[in-house]
C-alpha positions as CSV (number, residue, x, y, z in Angstrom):
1,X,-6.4,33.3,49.9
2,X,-6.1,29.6,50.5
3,X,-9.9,28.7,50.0
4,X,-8.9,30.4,46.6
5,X,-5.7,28.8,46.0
6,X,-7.0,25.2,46.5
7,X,-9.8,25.5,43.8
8,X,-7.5,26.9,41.3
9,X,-4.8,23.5,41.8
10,X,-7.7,21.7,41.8
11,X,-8.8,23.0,38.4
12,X,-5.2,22.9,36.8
13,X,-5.0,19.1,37.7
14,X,-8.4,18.6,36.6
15,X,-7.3,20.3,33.1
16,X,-4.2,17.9,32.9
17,X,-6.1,14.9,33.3
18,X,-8.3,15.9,30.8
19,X,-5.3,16.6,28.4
20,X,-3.5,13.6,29.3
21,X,-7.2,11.1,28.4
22,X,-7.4,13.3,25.4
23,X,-4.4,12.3,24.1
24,X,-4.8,9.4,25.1
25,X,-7.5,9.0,23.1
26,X,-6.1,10.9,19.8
27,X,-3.1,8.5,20.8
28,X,-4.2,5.6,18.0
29,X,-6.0,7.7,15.6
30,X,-7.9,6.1,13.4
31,X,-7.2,3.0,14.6
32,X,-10.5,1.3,15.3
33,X,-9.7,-2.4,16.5
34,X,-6.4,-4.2,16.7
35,X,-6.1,-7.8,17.9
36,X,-2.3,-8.9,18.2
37,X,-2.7,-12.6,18.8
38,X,-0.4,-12.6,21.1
39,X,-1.9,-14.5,23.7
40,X,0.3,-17.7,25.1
41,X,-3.0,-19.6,26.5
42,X,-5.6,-21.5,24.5
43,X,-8.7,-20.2,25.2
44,X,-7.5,-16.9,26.7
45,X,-9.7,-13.9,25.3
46,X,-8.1,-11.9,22.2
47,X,-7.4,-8.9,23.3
48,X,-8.1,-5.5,21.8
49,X,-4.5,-3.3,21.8
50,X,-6.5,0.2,20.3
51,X,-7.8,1.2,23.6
52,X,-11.3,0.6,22.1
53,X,-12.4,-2.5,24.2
54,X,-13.3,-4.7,21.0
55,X,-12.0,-7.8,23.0
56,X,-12.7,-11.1,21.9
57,X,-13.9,-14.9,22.6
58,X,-12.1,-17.7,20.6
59,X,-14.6,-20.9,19.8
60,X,-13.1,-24.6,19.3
61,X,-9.7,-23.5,21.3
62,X,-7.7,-21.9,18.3
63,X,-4.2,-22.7,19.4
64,X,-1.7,-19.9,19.9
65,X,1.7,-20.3,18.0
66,X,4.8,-19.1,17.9
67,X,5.0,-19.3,14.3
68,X,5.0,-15.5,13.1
69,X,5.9,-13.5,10.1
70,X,9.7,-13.3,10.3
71,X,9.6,-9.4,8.8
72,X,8.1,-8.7,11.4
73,X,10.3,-5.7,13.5
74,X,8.5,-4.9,17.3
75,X,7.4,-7.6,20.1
76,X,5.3,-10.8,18.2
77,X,5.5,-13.8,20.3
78,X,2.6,-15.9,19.0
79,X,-0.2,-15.5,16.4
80,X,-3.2,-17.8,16.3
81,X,-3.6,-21.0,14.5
82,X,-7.5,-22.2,13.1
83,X,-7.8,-25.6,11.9
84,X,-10.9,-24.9,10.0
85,X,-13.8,-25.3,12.8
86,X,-12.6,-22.8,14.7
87,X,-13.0,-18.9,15.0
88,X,-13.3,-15.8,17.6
89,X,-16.2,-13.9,18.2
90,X,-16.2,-10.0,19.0
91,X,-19.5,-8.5,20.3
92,X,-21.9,-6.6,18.0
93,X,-21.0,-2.8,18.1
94,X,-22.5,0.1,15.8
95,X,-18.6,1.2,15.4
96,X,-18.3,-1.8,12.9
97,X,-20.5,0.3,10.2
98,X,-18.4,2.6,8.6
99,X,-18.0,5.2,5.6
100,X,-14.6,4.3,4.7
101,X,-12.0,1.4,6.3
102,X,-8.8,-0.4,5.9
103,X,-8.1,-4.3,6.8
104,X,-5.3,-5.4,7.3
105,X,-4.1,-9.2,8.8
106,X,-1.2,-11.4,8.5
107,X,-2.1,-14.7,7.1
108,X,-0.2,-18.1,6.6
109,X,-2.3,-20.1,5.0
110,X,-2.1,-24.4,5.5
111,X,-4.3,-25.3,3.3
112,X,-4.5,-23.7,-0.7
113,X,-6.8,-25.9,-2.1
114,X,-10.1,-25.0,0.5
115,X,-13.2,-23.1,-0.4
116,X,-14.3,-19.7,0.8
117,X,-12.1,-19.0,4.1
118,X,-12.7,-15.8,6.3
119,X,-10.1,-13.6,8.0
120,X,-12.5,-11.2,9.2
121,X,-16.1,-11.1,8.6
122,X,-19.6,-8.8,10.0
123,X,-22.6,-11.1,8.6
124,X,-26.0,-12.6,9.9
125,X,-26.0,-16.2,11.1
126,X,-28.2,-17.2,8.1
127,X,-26.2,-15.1,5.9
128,X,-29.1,-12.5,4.7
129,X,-27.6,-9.4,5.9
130,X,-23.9,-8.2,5.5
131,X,-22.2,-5.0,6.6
132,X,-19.2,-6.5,5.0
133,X,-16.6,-9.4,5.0
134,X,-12.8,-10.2,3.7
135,X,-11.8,-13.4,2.5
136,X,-10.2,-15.5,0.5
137,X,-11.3,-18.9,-2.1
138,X,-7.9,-20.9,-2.2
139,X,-9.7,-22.9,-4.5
140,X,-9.6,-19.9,-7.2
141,X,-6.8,-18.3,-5.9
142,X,-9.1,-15.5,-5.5
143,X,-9.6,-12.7,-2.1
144,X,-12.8,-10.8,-2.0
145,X,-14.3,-8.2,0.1
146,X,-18.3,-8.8,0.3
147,X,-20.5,-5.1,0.5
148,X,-23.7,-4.3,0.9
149,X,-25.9,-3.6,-1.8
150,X,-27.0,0.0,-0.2
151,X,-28.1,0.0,3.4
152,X,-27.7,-3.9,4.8
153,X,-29.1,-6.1,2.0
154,X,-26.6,-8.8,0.6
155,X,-24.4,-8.2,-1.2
156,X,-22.1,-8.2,-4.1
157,X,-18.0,-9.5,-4.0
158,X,-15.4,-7.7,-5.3
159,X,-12.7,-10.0,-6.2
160,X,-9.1,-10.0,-6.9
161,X,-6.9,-12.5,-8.1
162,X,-2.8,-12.7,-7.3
163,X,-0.6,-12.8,-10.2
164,X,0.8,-15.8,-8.8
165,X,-0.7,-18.3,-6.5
166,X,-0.3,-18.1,-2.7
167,X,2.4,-20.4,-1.7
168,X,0.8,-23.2,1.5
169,X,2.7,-22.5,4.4
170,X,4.2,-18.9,3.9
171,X,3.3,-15.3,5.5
172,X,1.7,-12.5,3.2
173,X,0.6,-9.4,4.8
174,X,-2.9,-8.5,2.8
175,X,-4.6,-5.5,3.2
176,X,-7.8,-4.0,1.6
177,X,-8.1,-0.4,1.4
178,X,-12.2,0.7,1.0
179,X,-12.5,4.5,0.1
180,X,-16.0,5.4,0.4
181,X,-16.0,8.8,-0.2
182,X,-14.7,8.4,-4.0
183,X,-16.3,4.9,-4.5
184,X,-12.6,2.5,-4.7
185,X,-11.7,-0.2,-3.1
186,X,-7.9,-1.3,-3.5
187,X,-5.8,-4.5,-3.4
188,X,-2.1,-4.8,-1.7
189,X,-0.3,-7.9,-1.2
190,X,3.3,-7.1,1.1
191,X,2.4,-3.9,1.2
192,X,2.0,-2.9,-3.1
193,X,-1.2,-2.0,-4.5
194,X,-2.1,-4.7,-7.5
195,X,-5.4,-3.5,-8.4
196,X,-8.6,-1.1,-7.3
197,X,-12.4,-1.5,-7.8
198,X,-15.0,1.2,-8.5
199,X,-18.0,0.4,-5.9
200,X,-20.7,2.7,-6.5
201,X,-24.0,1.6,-4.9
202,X,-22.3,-0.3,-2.4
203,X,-21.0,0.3,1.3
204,X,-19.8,-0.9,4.3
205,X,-23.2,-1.5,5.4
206,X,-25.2,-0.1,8.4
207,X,-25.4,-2.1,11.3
208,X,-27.1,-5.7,11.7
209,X,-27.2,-7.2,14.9
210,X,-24.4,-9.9,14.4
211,X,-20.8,-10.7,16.0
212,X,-17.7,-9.7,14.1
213,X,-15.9,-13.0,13.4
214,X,-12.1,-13.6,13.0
215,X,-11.4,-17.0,11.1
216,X,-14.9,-17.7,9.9
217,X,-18.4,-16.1,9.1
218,X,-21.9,-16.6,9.4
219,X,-21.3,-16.0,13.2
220,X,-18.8,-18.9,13.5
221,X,-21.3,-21.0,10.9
222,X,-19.1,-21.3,7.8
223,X,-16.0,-20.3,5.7
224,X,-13.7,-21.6,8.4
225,X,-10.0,-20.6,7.8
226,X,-7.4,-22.4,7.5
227,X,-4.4,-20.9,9.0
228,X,-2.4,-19.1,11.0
229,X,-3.6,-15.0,11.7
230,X,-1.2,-12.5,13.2
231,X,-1.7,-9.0,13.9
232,X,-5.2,-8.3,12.3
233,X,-6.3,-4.6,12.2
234,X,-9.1,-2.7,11.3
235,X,-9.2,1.7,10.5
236,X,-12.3,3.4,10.5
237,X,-10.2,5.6,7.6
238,X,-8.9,4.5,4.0
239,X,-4.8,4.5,4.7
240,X,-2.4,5.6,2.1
241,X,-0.2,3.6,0.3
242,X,2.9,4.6,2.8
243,X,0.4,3.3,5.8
244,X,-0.2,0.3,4.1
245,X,3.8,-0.3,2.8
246,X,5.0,0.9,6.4
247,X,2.6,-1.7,7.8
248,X,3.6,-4.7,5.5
249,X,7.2,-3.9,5.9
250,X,6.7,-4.9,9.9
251,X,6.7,-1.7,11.8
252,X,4.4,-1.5,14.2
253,X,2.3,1.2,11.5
254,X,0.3,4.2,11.9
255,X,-1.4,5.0,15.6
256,X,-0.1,1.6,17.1
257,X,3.2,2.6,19.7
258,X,5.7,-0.4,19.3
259,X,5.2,-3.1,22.1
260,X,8.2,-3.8,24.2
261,X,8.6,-7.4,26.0
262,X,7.9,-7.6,29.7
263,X,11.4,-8.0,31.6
264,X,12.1,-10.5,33.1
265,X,13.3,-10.4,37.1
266,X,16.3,-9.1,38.1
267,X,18.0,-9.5,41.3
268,X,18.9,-6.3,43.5
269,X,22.5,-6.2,44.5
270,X,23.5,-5.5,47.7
271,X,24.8,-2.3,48.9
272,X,28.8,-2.2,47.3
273,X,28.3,-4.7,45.3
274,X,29.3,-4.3,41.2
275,X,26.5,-4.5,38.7
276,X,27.1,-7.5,36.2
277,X,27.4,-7.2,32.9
278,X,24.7,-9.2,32.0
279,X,20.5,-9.0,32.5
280,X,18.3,-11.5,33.1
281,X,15.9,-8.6,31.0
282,X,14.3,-9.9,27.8
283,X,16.2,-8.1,25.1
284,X,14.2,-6.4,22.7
285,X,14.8,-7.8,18.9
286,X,16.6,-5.5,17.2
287,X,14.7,-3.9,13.8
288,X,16.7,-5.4,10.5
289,X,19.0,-2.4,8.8
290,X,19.2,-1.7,5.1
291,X,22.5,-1.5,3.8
292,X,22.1,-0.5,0.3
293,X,22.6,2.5,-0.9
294,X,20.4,5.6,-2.0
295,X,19.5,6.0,-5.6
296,X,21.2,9.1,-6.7
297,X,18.4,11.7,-8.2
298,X,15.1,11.5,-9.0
299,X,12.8,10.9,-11.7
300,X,12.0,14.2,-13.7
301,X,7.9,13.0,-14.9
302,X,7.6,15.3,-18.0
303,X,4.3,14.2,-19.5
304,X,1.5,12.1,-18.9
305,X,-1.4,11.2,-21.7
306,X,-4.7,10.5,-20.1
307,X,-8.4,9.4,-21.2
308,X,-11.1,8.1,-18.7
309,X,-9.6,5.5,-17.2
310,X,-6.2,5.3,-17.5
311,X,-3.2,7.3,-17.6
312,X,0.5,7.0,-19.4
313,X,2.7,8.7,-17.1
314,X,6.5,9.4,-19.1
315,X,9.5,10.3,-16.8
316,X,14.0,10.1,-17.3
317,X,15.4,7.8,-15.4
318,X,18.0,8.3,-12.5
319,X,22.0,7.7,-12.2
320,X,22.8,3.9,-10.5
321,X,22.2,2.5,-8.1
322,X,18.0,1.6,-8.7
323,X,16.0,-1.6,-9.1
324,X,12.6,-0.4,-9.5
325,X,10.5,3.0,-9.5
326,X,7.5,3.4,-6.9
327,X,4.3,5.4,-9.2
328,X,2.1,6.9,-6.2
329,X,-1.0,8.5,-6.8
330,X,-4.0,10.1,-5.0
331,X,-6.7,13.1,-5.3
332,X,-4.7,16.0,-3.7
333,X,-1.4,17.4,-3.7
334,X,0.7,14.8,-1.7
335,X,-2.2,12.1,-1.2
336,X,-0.2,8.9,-1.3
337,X,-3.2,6.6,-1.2
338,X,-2.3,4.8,-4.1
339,X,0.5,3.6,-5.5
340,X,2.4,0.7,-7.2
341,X,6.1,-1.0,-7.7
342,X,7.8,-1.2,-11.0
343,X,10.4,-3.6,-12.0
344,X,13.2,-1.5,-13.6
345,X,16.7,-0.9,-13.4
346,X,19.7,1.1,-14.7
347,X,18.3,2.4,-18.3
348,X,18.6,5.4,-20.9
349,X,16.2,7.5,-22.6
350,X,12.6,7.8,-21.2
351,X,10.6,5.3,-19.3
352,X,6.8,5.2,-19.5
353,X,3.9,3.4,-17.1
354,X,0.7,2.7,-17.4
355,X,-1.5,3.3,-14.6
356,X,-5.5,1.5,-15.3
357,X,-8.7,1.4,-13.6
358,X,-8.9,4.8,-12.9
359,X,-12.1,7.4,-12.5
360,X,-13.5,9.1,-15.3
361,X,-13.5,13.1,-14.7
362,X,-11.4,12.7,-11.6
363,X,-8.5,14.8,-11.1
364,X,-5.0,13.0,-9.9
365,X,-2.0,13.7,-8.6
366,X,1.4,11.6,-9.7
367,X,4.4,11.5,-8.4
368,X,7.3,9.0,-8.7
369,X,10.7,8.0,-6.6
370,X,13.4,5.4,-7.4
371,X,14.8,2.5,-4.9
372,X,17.4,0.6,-4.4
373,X,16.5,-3.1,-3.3
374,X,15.2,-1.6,0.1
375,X,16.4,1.8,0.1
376,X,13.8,3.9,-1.1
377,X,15.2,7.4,-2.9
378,X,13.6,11.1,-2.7
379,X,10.3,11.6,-4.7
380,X,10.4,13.6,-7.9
381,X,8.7,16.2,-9.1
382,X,4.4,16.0,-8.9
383,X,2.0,16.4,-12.2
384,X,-1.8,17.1,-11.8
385,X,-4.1,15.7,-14.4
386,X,-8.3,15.5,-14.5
387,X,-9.7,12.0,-16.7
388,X,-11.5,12.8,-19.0
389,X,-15.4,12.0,-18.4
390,X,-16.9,8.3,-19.0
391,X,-16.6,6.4,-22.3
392,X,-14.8,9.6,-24.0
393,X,-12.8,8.3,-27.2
394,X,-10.8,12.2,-26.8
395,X,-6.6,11.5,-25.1
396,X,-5.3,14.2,-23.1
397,X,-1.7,15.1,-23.3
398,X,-0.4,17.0,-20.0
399,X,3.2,18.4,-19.6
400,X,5.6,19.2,-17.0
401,X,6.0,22.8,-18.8
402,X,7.0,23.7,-22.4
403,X,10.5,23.0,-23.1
404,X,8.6,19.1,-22.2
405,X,6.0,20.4,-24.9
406,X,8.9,21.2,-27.5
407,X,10.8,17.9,-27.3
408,X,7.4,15.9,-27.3
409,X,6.5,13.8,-30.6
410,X,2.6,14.0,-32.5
411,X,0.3,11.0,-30.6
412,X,0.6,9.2,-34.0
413,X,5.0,8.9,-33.8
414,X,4.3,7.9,-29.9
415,X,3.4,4.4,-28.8
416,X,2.9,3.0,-25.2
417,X,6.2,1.4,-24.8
418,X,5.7,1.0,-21.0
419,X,9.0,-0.5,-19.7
420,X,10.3,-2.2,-22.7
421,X,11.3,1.2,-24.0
422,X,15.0,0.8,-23.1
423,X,14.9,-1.9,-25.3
424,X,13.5,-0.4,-27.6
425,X,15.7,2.6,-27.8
426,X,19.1,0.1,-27.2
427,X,18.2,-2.1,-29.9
428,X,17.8,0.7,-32.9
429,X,19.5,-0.1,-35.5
430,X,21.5,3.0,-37.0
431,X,23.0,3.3,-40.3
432,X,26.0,3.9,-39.3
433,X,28.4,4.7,-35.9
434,X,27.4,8.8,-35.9
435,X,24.3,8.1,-37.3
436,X,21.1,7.3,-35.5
437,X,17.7,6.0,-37.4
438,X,14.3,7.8,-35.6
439,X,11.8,5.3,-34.5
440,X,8.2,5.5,-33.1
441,X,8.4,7.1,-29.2
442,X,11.7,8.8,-30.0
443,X,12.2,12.4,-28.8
444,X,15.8,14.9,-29.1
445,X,15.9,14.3,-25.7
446,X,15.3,10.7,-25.0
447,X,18.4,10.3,-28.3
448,X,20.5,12.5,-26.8
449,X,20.1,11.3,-23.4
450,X,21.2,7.8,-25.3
451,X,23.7,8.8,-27.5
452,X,25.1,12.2,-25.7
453,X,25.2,11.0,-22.1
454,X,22.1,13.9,-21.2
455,X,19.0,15.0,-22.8
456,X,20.4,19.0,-21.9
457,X,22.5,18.1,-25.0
458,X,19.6,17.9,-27.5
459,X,20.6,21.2,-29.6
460,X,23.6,19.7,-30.6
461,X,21.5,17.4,-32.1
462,X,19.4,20.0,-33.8
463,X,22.3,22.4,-34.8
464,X,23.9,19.0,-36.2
465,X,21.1,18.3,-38.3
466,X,20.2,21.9,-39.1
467,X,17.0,21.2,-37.6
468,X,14.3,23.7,-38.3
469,X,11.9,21.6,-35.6
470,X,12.2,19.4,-33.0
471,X,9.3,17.4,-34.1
472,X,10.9,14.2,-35.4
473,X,9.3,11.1,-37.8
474,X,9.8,7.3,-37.7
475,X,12.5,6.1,-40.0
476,X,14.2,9.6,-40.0
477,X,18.1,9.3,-39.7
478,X,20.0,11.7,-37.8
479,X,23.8,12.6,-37.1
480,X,24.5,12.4,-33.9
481,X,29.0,13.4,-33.4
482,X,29.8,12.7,-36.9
């Protein structure tokens, strides 16, 4: 029995070593490469923190700093500072050519007036061949993400500019999402998508024997940052918007375990003797709380009116407390991949937002939540559209179901008033204090969600009126508690 006994342990431990590497290696997902910067040493080799070995070599003694993003939540004791001739070099690895990625990097940049400066870059020393890079031109205010033209051969940018230009000397969390399984490539500054790219015919390149460079390309040749990196990542995987905002906000993000500080030492006490009160351990920082408060509801998306690239998405508002309204979209049910931040508070009536840049003949999914300063609220209810195909002149009008049909106006009486339309529905001018004069947008609901308190209270509008329709016409004037 025992020659029998001794195998089968044998086996079981075998089994849980496997399990516990196999998890291991599931551990940081998608994670491909993630260089922290947190080396205290000039000099010292940047280290790899995804378990994938991608360790490299600085060049012209980069100087670690403790200057780091201040959002920031887990263990960041330094980031790296380039000067402009200086850069680290990671040895060439087929890993680097990809279907689909995600780049992300804390920057502070010194200088805002530059050239072309690289944050992270997989080009030939003479510049020929690209797989791909990510930088930005200070000069223009412009980041761009180089791709392949097909296969290796170079290459065509894809640019986008800030609304506003970077401010010298402060931290912006700037991530690139590259999708290339539906062809997009999207901006997000702090964690907000500002705009996506169709790239069709282009990739992430196949592999070219050539370093991957942090703070310069061409192998270390040229496009020399200027600045401070912290935290640079790279996924082998597009991330969603939450990823992307969960990253930017300062967690530690998707597959990476939060880092804790190495204690420092601690004296044993003698046998009796009382523990002190106080440790000679490094605390850990503490995360920072948000004290606002939930908004109350959620936004009820009724109708959206699409053509081939864009899409006019029309929801009610929800009760106080809300500052703005996060629009996320994506290709399935619950895909977040998408998404972007409105600026919009209390209101009445109906709010509408323009989403552009989309796919013809693509089918979406929308959804929408509220927030509250940093308190995000619960996500409302989900609409699935389909664009229609390229260069079509045809609008399609989709509704949550058909009382939203009913209370809807012809596409002639609506117009896109985006977020002004609280203004527009405040400012109307009626005839006289029961009376209310229609104007172009206006539904039952979005006046009696004005002038009632709720849009539920549109038939006392109709019965009012003796309404044979709730189809309504600019200029029309209607009683409304006379």
């Amino acid at each position: 029995m025992r020659k029998i006994i001794i195998p089968i342990a044998g086996l079981f431990f075998l089994c849980f070593f496997l399990f516990l590497n196999v998890y291991h290696s599931n551990a940081d997902g998608n994670l491909l490469a993630y260089w922290k910067l947190d080396e205290t040493t000039a000099g010292s080799t940047v280290i790899d923190s995804s378990g994938n070995s991608f360790s490299g070599t600085p060049h012209g003694n980069p100087q670690p700093s403790t200057d780091v993003p201040s959002t920031i939540t887990f263990y960041d004791p330094e980031s790296l500072n380039f000067d402009g001739s200086q850069w680290v070099s990671v040895p060439d690895n087929s890993a680097f050519a990809m279907t689909s990625a995600t780049f992300s990097v804390w920057v502070k940049f010194t200088n805002t007036s530059a050239g072309d400066m690289d944050m992270i870059a997989k080009r030939s020393s003479d510049g020929s061949q690209v797989q791909w890079q990510f930088g930005y031109n200070a000069g223009g205010n412009q980041f761009k993400v180089s791709l392949a033209n097909g296969g290796n051969s170079c290459c065509r940018d894809f640019d986008w500019s800030p609304g506003s230009p970077l401010t010298v000397n402060t931290w912006y969390n700037i991530a690139v999402v590259i999708d290339g399984t539906h062809n997009t490539l999207t901006w997000y500054q702090n964690g907000v998508s500002q705009a996506t790219d169709n790239i069709s015919g282009h990739n992430l390149g196949t592999e070219i024997p050539a370093d991957l460079t942090l703070g310069a390309s061409y192998d270390g040749n040229s496009e020399f940052l200027q600045g401070y990196l912290d935290d640079v990542r790279i996924y082998n995987t597009a991330l969603t918007s939450d990823q992307i905002a969960d990253i930017a906000s300062g967690d530690s993000g998707p597959g990476v375990p939060a880092a804790t500080p190495t204690p420092g030492p601690t004296s044993v006490p003698a046998p009796g003797a009382q523990l002190s009160s106080s440790s000679n351990s490094t605390p850990m920082p503490s995360a920072p709380v948000c004290s606002a408060q939930m908004p109350s509801g959620t936004p009820d998306l009724f109708q959206i009116d699409s053509s081939d690239t864009y899409a006019t998405l029309y929801f009610s508002p929800v009760n106080n407390p809300v500052s703005n309204y996060y629009v996320s979209y994506g290709y399935s049910s619950g895909d977040e991949r998408f998404g972007t931040l409105t600026n919009q508070g209390v209101s009445l009536g109906v709010l509408s937002y323009t989403i552009n840049d989309l796919l013809p003949d693509t089918t979406y999914y929308f959804r929408i939540r509220p927030q509250n300063d940093c308190m995000p609220g619960d996500w409302g209810n989900e609409m699935e559209i389909t664009t229609t195909k390229e260069n079509s002149a045809n609008t399609i009008r989709y509704y949550k179901d058909l009382i939203s049909q009913i209370l809807s106006v012809f596409s002639e009486q609506t117009t896109n008033l985006s977020s002004s339309i609280t203004k527009h529905i405040n400012n109307g001018n009626q005839t006289s204090p029961c009376e209310y004069s229609v104007k172009a947008g206006d539904s039952l609901w979005n006046i009696a969600q004005l002038k009632l308190g709720s849009g539920f209270d549109f038939q006392k509008i109709e019965k009012e009126n003796n309404l044979s329709s709730a189809l309504l016409y600019a200029g029309q004037t209607l009683k409304v508690n006379c």
